[in-house]
Structures are given as C-alpha cells and as structure tokens.
N, C-alpha and C positions, 0 to 999 in steps of 0.2 A: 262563101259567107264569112263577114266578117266577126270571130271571137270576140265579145268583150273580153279584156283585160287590164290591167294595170296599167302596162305599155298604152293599147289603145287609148285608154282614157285617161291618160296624161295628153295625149297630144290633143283628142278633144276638149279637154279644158283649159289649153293653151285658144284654142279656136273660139268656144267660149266665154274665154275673157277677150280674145279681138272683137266679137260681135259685142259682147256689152260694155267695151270701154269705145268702142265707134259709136255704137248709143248715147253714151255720156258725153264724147267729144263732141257731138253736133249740138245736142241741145241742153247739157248743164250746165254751161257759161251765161245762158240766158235765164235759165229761170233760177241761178247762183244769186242772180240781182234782186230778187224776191223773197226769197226763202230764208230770210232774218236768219237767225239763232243755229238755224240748219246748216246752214252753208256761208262763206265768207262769201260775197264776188268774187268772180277769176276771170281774169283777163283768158278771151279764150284760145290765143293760142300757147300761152301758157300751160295752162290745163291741157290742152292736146301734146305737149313737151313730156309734161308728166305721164298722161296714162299710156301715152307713145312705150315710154322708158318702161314703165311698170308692164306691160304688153310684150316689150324682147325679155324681160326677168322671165316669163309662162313659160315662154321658146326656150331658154336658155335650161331654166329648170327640167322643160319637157325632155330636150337632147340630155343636161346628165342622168335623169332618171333612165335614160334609151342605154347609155353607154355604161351606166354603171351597174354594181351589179346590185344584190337585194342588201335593202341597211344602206344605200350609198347616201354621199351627199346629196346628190341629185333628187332619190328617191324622201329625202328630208324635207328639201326646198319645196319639190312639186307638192307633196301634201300639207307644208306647211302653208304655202299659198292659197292650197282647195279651203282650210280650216278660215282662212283670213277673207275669201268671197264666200263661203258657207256664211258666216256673222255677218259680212256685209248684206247678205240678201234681207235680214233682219234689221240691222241697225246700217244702215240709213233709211236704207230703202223702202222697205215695208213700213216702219215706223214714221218716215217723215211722209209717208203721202198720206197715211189714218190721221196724223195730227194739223198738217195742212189741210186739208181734204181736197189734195192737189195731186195730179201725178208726178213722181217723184224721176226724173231719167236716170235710164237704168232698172229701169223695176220691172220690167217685161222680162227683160234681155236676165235678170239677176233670178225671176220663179223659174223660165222657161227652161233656160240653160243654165246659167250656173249652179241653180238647185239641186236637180235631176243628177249630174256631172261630178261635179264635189263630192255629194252624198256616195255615187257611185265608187269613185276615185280611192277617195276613204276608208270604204269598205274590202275594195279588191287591193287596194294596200295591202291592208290587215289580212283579207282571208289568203292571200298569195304571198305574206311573207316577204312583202316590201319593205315594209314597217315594224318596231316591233314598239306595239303598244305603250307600255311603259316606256318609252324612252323618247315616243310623241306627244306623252302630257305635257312634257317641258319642252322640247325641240319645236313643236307643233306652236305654243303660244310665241315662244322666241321669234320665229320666223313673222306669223301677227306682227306684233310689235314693230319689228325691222321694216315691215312694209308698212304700217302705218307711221312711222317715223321718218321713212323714207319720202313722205308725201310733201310736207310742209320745207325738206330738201330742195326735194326739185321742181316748187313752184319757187323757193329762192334762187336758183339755178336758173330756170325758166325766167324770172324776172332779170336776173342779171342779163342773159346772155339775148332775151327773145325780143323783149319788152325794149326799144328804142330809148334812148336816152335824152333825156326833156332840157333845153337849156334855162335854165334860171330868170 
C-alpha cells in the first residue's frame, strides 16, 4: 500500500494539474470567446503552449522536491504552485461559473483534484518538515505571482512563435 506523503503528493499534483490543464486545453479557448470580463479570447493553440509549459513547471518542481532535500528549492516551487491552484480553484473557477451561471473549464478537474491534492500537499509539507511555515508566507505568494505573471508571457511567446504570421 501506498503511504501518503509529501513526496507522493508532489507527484500527484504534478498529474493533477495534467488532468486539469487537459481540461482547460480542450475547451477554454471556446468558451474564452464568451466569457466577457472573465477571460480575454485565446487563440487555442496558444493557450495549449501555455498550460503545456506551466504543466513541465509541476514535473519539473515535482523532480526537485524528489531530489532535494527538506527546505529545498524544489520543495519551495512545488508548494508554492499547490498555493497558486489552491486560489485558482476559487478565483476563476468557482467564482466565474456562480457569476456566469455557466460552467467554467476546469472547475471539475480544479474541486475534484486539485482541491483535495493541494490542500493535502500543504499540509504534509508543513506536518513533515518540507516547508517551514514562516518562510512560505512569503516564498509561497512569490512563487503565485511568478506563475501568474508567467501567463500573459507565454501567451506572448505562444503568439509570437505559434500564431502564423498574417501578411498585410
């Protein structure tokens, strides 16, 4: 049987976010077209550039949490990212399909799994001494931030490199 632990549930939350950013890839470029105020449009393979990239960040964070040891950077990244889908289950997603009164994509895949996962993730950080509290009030939003800054990146990236070039 398998233990929960820290370990374990880094790489589940790596899996996670594949399943709720595959969710978002297929049908949030369509109803992006819709959703005014919520969502810009996005060209959809764009948007699949993006959460592609933000998708190897999970893996990538999961491996240094694997290799490093307790306090690492790895162990930083990967909870800082549970803290940044933990909000996100709330703001977009809960929030904009209550004010649409529309399904929001992503909102299955963000109660189902990323809620459960994160919340867990966070916890066996902290009770196992991955993390140390005080120093994820600030590391924890930082890392937020970074991946929410990183978004509007790499749909410019995604636009430059994906997005075909129109002649005049």
């Amino acid at each position: 049987m398998i233990q929960i632990n820290f370990i374990v549930l880094s790489w589940l939350f790596a899996i996670s976010i594949t399943v709720h950013n595959l969710e978002e890839a297929i049908w949030l470029p369509k109803w992006s077209m819709s959703a005014g105020r919520w969502h810009h449009p996005v060209e959809p393979a764009v948007f699949r550039f993006a959460v592609l990239t933000l998708t190897i960040f999970a893996y990538i964070s999961a491996i240094l949490a694997l290799v490093g040891e307790k306090q690492s950077l790895g162990a930083y990244l990967v909870t800082g990212y549970a803290l940044a889908m933990l909000l996100n289950v709330i703001f977009p997603h809960l929030i904009a399909t209550i004010a649409l009164k529309k399904y929001t994509p992503g909102l299955t895949t963000a109660l189902f799994f990323n809620l459960p996962i994160t919340a867990g993730l966070l916890y066996h950080a902290t009770i196992e001494g991955y993390i140390d509290l005080n120093k994820f009030y600030y590391i924890g939003p930082v890392v937020t931030i970074g991946i929410l800054g990183s978004i509007p990146v790499l749909f410019a990236i995604g636009n430059r490199v994906i997005v075909p070039k129109r002649k005049s």
